[in-house]
C-alpha positions in Angstrom: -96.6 -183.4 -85.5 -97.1 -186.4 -84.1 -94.1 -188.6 -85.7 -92.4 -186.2 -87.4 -92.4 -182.8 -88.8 -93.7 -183.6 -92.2 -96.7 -186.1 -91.6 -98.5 -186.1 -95.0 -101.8 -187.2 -92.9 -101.9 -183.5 -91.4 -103.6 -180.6 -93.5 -102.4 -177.6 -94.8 -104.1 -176.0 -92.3 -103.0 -178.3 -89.4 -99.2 -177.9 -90.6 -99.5 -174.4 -90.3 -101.3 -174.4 -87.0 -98.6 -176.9 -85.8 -95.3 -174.7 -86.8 -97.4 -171.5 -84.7 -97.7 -173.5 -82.5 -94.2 -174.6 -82.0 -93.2 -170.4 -81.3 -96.6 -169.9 -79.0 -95.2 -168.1 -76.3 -91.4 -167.9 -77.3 -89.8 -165.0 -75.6 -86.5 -163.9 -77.0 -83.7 -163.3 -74.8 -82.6 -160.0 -74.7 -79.4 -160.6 -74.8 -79.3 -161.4 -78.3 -78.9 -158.7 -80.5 -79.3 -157.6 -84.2 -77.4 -159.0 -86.7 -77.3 -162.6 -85.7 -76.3 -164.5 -89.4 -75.7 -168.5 -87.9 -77.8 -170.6 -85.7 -76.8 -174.2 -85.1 -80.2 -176.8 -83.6 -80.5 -180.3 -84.0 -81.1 -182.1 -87.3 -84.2 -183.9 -86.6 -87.6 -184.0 -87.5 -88.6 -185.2 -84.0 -91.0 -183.1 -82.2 -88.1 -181.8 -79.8 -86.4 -181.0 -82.7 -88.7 -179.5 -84.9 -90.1 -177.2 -81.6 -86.1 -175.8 -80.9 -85.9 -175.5 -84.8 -88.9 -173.4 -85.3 -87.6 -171.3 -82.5 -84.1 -170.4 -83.4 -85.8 -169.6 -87.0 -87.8 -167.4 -85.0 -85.0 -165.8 -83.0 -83.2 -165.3 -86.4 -86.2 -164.1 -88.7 -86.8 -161.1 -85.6 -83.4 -160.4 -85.3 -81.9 -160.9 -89.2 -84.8 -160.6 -91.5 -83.2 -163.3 -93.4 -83.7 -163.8 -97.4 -81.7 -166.8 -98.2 -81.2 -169.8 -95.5 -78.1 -171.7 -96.9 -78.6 -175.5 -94.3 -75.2 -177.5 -93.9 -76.1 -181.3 -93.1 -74.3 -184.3 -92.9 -75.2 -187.6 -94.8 -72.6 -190.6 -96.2 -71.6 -188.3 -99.0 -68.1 -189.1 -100.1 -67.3 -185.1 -100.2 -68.8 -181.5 -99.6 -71.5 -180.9 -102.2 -74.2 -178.3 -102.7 -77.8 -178.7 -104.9 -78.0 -175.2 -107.3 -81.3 -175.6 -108.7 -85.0 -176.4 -108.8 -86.8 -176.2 -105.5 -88.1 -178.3 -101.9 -91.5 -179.6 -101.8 -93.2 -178.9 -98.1 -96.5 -179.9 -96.7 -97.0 -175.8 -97.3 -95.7 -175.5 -100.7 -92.4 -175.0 -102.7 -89.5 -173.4 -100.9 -87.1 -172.0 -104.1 -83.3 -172.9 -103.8 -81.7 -169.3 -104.3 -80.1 -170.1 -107.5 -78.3 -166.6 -108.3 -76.6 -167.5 -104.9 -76.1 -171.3 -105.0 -74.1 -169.9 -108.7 -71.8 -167.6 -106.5 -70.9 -169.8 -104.2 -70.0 -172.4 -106.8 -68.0 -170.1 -108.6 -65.9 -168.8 -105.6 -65.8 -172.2 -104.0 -66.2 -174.8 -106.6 -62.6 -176.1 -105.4 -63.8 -177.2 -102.3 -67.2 -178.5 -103.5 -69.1 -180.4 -105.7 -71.9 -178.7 -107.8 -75.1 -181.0 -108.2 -78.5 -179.4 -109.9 -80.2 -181.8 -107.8 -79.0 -184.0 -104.8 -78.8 -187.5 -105.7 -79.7 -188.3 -102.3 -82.9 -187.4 -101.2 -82.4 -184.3 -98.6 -82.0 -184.7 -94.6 -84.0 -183.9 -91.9 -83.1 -180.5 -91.1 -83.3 -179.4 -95.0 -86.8 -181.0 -95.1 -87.5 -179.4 -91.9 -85.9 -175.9 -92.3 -88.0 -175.2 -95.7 -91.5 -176.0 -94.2 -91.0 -173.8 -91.4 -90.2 -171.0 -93.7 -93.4 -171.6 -95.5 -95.1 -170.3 -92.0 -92.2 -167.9 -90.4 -90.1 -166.6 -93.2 -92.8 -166.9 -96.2 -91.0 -165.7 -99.2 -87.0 -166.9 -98.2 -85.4 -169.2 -100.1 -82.6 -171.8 -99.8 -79.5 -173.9 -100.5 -78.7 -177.2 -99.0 -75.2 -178.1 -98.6 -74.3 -182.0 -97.8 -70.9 -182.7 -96.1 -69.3 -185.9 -95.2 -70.5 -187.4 -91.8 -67.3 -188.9 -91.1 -64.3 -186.0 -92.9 -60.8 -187.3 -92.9 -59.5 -183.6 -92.6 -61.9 -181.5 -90.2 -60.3 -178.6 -90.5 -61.2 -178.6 -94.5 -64.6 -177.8 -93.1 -63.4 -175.0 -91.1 -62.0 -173.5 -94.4 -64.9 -174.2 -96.2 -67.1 -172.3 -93.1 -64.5 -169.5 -93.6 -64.6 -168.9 -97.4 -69.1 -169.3 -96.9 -68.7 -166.3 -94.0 -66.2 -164.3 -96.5 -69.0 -165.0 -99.1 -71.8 -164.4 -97.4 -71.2 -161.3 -96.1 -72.1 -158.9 -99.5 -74.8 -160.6 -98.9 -77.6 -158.7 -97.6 -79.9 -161.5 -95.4 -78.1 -164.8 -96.3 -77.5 -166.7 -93.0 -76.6 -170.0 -92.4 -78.2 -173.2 -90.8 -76.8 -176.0 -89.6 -76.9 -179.3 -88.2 -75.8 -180.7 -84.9 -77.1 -183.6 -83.0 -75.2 -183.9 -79.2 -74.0 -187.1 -77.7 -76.3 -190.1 -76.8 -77.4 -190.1 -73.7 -75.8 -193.5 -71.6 -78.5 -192.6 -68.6 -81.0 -190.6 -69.1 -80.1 -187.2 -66.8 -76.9 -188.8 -65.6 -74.3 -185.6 -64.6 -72.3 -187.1 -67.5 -73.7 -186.5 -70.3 -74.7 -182.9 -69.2 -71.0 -182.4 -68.4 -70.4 -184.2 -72.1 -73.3 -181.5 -73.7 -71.9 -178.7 -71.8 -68.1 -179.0 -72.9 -69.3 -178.6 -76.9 -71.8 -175.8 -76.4 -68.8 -174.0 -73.8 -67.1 -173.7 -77.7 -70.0 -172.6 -79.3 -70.9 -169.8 -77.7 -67.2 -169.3 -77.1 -66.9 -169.7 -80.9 -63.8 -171.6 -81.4 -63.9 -174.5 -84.0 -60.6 -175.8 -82.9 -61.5 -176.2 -79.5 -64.8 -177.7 -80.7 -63.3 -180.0 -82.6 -61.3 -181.4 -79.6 -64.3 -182.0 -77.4 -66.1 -183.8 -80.5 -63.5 -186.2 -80.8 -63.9 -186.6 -77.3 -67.6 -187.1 -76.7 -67.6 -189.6 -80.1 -70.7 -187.9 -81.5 -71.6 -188.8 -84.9 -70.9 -185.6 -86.7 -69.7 -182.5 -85.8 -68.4 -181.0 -89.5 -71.7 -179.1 -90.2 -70.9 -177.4 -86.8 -67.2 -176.9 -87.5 -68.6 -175.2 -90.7 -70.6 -172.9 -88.7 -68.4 -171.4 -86.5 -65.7 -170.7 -89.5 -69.2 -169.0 -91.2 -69.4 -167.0 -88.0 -65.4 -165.9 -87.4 -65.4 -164.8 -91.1 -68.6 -162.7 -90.8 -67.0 -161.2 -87.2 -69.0 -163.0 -84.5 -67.3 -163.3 -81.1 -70.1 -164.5 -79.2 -72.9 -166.9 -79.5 -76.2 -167.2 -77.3 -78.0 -170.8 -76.3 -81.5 -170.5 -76.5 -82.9 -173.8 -75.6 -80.9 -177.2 -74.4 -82.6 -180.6 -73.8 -83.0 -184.1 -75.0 -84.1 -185.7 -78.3 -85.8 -189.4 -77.9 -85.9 -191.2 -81.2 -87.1 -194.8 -80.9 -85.1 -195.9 -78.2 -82.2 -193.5 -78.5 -81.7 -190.7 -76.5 -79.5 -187.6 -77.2 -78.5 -184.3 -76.1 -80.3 -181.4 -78.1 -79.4 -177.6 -78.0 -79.8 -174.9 -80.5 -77.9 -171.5 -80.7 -77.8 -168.4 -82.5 -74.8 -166.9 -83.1 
């Protein structure tokens, strides 16, 4: 994992020893308890990112048993749209999209989002990501990518939409949800700033409240923040009060530097 999570140089065998070795060692905190249904980590393929995604997966496969992974991402989509069919190619084999799922979704929410067989755009990071690690800690468990707009001109339309998912999801024995978020950029690499910056959006995280959330956002100008608004509604409507930060750091990618965390609520 050199580059990225997905380098087509590496062997089945090497991918595989590379996502073990991403958990090697990976304790658990006690703290967090059964039942867990939403984790939030960075969407990146970076070896940061792929190491804190690997372990939230882990956190949530010991603690959920999950069948069905649905992963929110943001790309320059013009609304929220979901792919229904067919499945992900990994460096491990096909991940399935859950396809008897993806259709009940659509049916109870197909006001408040487009329904694609395929994705015209190819997938993002995380929803490349999130399906190859499967391959190696959740072998059998499928998937549904959901695509919202990186820049929404009504956040709290992806509240609602995290609402009516968690209202959805919960007859749902073992769907959880995954989702994107990528922190601020770092202005100075370990300046009390941007930890101060970091710290005010997790605070509402494991605080779930996507109002607050929202607020600090806007504040800290990050990129996109709708995937994570769409995961706390997820987790109010399936009754989570509390969320639990398993790793925080910093994500270099070329010369940019960012703030990284990933939590499990």
């Amino acid at each position: 994992m050199k580059e990225h999570a997905l380098d087509p140089q590496l062997t089945r065998d090497e991918t595989t020893e590379v996502v073990e070795g991403l958990v090697t060692g990976w304790s658990i905190p006690e703290e967090v308890p059964q039942g867990i249904n939403t984790i939030v980590i960075p969407d990146s393929e970076c070896p940061t990112g792929a190491r804190f995604g690997a372990r939230a997966l882990h956190t949530l496969v010991l603690r959920s048993r999950p069948r069905t992974l649905i992963v929110v991402t943001a790309d320059l989509v013009p609304s929220p749209r979901m792919q229904t069919m067919g499945q992900v190619e990994t460096a491990l084999g096909s991940c399935s999209i859950d396809e008897r799922l993806s259709a009940r979704i659509a049916s109870e929410l197909g006001d408040h989002l487009e329904v694609f067989p395929r994705l015209e755009n190819p997938l993002q990071s995380l929803q490349r990501m999130t399906p190859l690690l499967c391959q190696v800690l959740a072998p059998g468990c499928r998937f549904i990518p959901i695509v919202v707009p990186i820049q929404s001109s009504d956040p709290d339309l992806m509240i609602q939409l995290g609402q009516l998912l968690g209202s959805t999801l919960s007859a749902e024995h073992g769907a959880c949800l995954v989702a994107g978020l990528n922190l601020p950029t770092r202005q100075k690499i370990g300046s009390a700033s941007d930890l101060t910056d970091d710290a005010a959006l997790i605070r509402h995280l494991l605080d779930p409240n996507p109002k607050s959330f929202l607020e600090a956002s806007l504040l800290a100008q990050i990129e996109s923040f709708a995937p994570a608004l769409i995961a706390l509604g997820h987790s109010q409507a399936r009754q989570c009060s509390k969320g639990f930060l398993l790793e925080h750091g910093e994500l270099i990618q070329g010369d940019s530097h960012r703030g990284a965390a990933s939590v499990v609520l």
